[in-house]
C-alpha positions as CSV (number, residue, x, y, z in Angstrom):
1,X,-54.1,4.7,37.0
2,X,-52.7,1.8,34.8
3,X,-49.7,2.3,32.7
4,X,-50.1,-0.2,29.9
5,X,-52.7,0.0,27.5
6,X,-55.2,-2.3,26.5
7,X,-54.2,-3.9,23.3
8,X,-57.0,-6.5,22.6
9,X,-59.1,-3.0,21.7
10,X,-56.5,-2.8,18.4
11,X,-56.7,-6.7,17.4
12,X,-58.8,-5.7,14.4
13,X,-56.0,-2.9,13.0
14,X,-52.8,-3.0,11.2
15,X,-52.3,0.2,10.7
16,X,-49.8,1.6,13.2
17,X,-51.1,5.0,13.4
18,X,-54.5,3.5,13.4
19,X,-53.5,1.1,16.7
20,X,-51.8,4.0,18.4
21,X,-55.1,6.6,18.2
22,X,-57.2,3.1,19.1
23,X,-55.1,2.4,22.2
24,X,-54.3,6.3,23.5
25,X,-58.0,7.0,23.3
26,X,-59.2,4.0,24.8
27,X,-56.4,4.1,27.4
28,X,-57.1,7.9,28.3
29,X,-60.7,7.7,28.5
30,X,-60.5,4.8,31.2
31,X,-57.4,6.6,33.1
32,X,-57.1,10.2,33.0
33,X,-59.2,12.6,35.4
34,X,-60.5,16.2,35.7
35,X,-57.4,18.1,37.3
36,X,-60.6,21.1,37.7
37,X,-62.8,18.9,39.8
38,X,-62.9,15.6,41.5
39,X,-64.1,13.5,38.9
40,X,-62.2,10.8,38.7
41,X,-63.1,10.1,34.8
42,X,-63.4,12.3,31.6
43,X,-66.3,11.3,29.0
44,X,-64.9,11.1,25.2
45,X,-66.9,14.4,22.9
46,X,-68.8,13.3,20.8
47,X,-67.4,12.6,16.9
48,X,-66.6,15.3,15.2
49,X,-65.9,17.9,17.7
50,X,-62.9,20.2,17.1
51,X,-60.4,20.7,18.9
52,X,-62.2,19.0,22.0
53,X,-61.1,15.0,22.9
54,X,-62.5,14.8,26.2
55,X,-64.6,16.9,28.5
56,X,-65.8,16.4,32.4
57,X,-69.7,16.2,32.9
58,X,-69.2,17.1,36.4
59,X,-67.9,21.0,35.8
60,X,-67.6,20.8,31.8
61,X,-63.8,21.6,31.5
62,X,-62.7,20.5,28.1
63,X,-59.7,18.6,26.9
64,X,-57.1,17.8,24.2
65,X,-54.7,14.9,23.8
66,X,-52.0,14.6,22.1
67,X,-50.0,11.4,21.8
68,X,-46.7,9.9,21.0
69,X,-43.9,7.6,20.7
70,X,-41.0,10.0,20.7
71,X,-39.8,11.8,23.6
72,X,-41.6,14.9,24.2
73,X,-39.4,17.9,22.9
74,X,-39.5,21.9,22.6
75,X,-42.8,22.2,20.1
76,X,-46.1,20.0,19.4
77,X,-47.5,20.3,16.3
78,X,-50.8,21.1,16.2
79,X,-53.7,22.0,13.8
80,X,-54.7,25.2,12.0
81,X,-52.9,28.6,13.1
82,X,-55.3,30.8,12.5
83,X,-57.9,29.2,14.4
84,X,-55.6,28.6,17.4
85,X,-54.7,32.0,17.9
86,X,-58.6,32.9,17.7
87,X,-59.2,30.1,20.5
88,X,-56.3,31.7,22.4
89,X,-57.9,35.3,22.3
90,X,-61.9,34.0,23.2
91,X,-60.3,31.7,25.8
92,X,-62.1,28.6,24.2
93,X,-58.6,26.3,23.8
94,X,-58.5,23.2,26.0
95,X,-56.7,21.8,28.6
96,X,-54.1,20.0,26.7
97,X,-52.5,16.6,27.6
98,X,-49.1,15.1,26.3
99,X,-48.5,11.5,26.7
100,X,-45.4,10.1,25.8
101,X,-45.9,6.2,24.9
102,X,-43.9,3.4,24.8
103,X,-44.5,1.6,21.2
104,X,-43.0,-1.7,22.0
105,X,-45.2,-2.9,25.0
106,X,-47.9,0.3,24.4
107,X,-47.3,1.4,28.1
108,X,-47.3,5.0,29.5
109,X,-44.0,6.9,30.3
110,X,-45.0,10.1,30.6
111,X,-47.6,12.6,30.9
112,X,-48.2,16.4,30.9
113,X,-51.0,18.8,31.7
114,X,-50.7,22.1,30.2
115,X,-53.8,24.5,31.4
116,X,-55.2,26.0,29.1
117,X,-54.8,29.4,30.6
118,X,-51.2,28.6,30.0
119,X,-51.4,28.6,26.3
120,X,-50.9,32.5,25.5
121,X,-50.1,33.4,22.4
122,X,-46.3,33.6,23.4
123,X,-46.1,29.8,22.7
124,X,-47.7,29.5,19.4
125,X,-45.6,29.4,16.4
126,X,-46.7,29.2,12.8
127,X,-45.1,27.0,10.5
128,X,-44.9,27.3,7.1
129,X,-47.4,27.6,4.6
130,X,-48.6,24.1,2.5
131,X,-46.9,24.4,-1.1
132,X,-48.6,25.1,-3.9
133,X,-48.3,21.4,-5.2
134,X,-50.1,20.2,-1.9
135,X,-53.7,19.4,-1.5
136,X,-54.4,21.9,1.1
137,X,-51.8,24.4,-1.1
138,X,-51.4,27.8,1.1
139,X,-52.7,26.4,4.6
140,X,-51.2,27.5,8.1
141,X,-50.4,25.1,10.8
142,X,-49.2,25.6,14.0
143,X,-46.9,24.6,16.6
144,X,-47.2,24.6,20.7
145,X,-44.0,25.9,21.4
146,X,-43.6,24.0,25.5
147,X,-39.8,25.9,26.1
148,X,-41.8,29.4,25.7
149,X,-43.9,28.2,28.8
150,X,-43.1,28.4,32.1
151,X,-42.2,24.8,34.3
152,X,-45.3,26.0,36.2
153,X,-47.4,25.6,33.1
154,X,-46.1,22.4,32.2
155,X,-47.7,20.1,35.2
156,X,-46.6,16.0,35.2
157,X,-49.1,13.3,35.9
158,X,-46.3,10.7,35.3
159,X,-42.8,11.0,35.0
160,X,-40.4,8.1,33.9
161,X,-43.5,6.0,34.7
162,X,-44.0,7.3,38.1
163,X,-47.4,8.2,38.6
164,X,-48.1,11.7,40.6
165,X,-51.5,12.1,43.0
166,X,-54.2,13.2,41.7
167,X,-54.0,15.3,45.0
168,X,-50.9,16.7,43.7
169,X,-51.3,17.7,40.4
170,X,-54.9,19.6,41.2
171,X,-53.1,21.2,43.8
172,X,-50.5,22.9,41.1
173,X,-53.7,23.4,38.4
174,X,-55.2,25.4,41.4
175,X,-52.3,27.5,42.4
176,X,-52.6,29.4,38.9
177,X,-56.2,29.1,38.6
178,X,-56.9,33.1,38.6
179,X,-55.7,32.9,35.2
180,X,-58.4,31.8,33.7
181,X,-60.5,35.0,34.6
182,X,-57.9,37.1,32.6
183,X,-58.2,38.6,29.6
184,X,-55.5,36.7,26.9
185,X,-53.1,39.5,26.7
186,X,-53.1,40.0,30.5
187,X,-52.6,36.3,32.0
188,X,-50.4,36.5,29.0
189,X,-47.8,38.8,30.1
190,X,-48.2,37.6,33.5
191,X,-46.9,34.0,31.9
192,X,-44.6,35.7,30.3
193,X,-43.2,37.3,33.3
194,X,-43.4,34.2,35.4
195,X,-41.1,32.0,32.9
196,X,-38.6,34.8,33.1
197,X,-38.6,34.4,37.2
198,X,-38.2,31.1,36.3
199,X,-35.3,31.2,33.5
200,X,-33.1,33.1,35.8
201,X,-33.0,29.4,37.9
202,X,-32.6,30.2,41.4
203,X,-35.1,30.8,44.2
204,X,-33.7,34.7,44.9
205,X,-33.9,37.1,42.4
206,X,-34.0,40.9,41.8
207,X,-35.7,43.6,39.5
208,X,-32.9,44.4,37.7
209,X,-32.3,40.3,36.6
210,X,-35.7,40.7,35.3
211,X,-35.1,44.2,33.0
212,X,-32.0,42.2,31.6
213,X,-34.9,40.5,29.5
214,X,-37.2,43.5,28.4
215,X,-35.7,43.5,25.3
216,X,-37.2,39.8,25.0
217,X,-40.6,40.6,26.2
218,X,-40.8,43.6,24.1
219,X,-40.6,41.2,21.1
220,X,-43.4,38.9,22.9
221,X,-45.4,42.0,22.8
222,X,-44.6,44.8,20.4
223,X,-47.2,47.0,21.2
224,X,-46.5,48.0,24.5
225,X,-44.1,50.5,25.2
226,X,-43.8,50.6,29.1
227,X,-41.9,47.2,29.4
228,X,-40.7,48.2,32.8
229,X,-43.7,48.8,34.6
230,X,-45.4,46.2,32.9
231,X,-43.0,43.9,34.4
232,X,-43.0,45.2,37.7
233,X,-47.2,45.1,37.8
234,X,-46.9,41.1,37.0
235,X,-44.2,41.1,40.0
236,X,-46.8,42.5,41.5
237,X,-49.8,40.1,40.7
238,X,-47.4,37.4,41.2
239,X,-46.7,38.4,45.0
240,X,-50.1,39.0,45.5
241,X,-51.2,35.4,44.8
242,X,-48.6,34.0,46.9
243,X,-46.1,32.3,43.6
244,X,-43.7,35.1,44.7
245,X,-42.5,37.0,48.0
246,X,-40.9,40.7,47.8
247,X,-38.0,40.5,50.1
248,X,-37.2,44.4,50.0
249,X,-34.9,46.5,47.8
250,X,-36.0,45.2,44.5
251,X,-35.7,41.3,45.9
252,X,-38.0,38.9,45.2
253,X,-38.0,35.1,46.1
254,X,-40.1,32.5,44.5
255,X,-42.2,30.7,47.1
């Protein structure tokens, strides 16, 4: 993987924006890979395509990148809200990429995977409606709220322009790959319950650490009334696919 872009393919621009989607397009399609499959290269969709930047033609997983020159903070703004939460609920939303760039010398300094069986509706936040002065007057977007995912849903290719395996970041795609055969409300919950393991910040934990945030995850879903049990199935789920270990008496510890 290189770092720096290639910025003879912008020679022709002035535009800034114009340069950066030039460069991060043409730089992602000769350097990222499928973190589903070995294919070592992703093929750009065709023009026009929602939604949908980049797809392998090996096992057709689909993907979305989103670039820029800031550091990466707490929410990503993204397109239409609506629509989103729709993608969310058919399981149709892509893998989505952050890159962090570098606008001086157009190099790489970071990069994230989220899976898209990470994005729950837990993380997507509406923002306000257009005013009535604006061209679009009334329209929805939306923002990817990343501190309402788990760090296990948040996967680094390169950190501080340190690249990570290929080897390695499959290997965390992989280890929450049952996922993607749930329903959206149930890997949902099971994200849910997962960041709150993870919130608590410490390998050992208990039960009652987790009911201390019920009151939380009843706002994250509203409709269910049996917050308890709910969270002790997903402690369950969890165990069963190896992320956590039950210790005894109401201890777990992440593995």
């Amino acid at each position: 993987m290189e770092l720096c872009f290639d910025v003879d393919k912008a020679r022709n621009y002035k535009s800034h924006s114009q340069i950066a989607r030039v460069l991060t397009e043409d730089w992602a399609v000769k350097n990222l890979f499928c973190i589903s499959c070995n294919q070592s290269r992703l093929q750009a969709a065709r023009d026009n395509t929602k939604v949908i930047d980049f797809i392998c033609d090996k096992c057709s997983e689909t993907y979305q990148l989103k670039s820029q020159s800031k550091t990466l903070g707490d929410k990503i703004v993204d397109a239409a809200y609506e629509p989103m939460i729709d993608s969310i609920k058919r399981n149709r939303t892509p893998n989505l990429f952050l890159l962090h760039y570098n606008s001086t010398n157009y190099c790489a300094e970071n990069l994230l995977i989220v899976p898209r069986y990470f994005l729950t509706l837990s993380c997507i936040e509406a923002r306000k409606p257009l005013s009535q002065n604006a061209r679009r007057a009334g329209w929805i977007g939306c923002n990817i709220v990343l501190k309402e995912i788990p760090l296990d849903g948040k996967i680094t290719i390169i950190k501080e322009r340190e690249i990570i395996s290929p080897e390695s970041v499959r290997a965390n795609y992989d280890r929450f790959r049952f996922l993607s055969e749930k329903k959206f409300d149930s890997r949902g919950w099971t994200a849910d319950v997962l960041k709150v393991v993870r919130d608590l910040g410490k390998a050992d934990f208990t039960l009652e650490e987790l009911y201390a945030y019920d009151e939380q995850l009843q706002k994250l879903h509203p409709d269910n009334k049996h917050i308890r049990p709910k969270i002790r199935q997903q402690l369950q789920i969890l165990r069963d696919k190896g992320i956590v270990e039950f210790k005894g008496s109401g201890t777990y510890r992440i593995v």
